[in-house]
C-alpha positions in Angstrom: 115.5 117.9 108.0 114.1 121.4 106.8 113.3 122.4 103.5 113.2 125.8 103.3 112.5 125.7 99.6 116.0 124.2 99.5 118.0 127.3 100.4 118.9 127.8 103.5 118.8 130.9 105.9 120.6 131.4 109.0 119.7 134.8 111.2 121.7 135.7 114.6 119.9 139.1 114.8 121.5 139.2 118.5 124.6 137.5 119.9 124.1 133.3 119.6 125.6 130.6 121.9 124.4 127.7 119.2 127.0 128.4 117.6 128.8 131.4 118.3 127.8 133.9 115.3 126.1 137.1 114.8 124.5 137.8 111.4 122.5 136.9 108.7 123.5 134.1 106.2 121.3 133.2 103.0 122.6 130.4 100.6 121.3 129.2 97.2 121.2 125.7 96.1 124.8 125.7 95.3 125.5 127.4 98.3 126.3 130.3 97.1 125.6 133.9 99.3 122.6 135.9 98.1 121.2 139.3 99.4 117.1 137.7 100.5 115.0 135.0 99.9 111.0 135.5 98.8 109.1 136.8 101.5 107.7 133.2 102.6 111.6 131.4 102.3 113.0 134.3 104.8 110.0 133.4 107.4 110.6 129.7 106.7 113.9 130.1 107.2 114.1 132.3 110.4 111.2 129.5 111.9 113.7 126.8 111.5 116.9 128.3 112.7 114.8 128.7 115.9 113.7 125.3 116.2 117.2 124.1 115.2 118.6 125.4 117.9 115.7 124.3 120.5 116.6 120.8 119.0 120.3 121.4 120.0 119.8 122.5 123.2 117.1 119.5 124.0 119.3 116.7 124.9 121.7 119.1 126.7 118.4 119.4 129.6 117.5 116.2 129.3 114.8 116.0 127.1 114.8 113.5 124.2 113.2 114.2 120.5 111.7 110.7 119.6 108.7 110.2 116.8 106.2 109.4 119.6 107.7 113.1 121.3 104.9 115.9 122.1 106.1 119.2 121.7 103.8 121.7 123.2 103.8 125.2 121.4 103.1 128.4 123.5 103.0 132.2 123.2 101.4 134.2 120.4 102.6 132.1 117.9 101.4 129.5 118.8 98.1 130.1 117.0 99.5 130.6 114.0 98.6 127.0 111.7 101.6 127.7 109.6 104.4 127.9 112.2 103.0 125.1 113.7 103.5 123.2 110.8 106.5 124.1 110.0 107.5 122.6 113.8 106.0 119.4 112.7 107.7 119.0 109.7 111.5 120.3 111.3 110.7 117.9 114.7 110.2 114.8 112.1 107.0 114.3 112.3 106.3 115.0 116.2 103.1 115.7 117.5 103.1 119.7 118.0 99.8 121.4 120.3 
């Protein structure tokens, strides 16, 4: 679903419910630990882990992700053209204003 230049990232800079953990966890492609991405694969990566878990907790308040799904971004953020794509792309292709 995310790219992340095909590493992944996981951060739980406080206490997480989805899932449990507390921590930072950075893989290489053969999944493998490493100490830190480039600068633009840690933002990436932190970007998606946040919109994972949005996507997990979805269905569990009733809302359902489809293709024809609008998500409506808020907050600071929200201005910012790159994190907004980033949201489309991890949603699937969502419409994201």
């Amino acid at each position: 679903m995310f790219t992340a230049c095909c590493v992944p990232g996981i951060y739980f800079t406080e206490p997480e419910i989805t899932p449990a953990g507390r921590g930072m966890y950075r893989l290489d492609q053969s999944d493998a630990p490493v100490e830190a991405f480039p600068p633009e694969v840690e933002v990436r990566a932190l970007v998606e882990g946040q919109i994972m878990a949005k996507l997990y907790h979805a269905p569990q308040l009733g809302y359902e992700i489809t293709p024809t799904s609008r998500v409506l971004a808020t907050g600071g953020a929200s201005m910012n053209t790159h994190i907004r794509q980033v949201c489309k792309e991890g949603e699937g292709g969502v419409t994201v204003i």
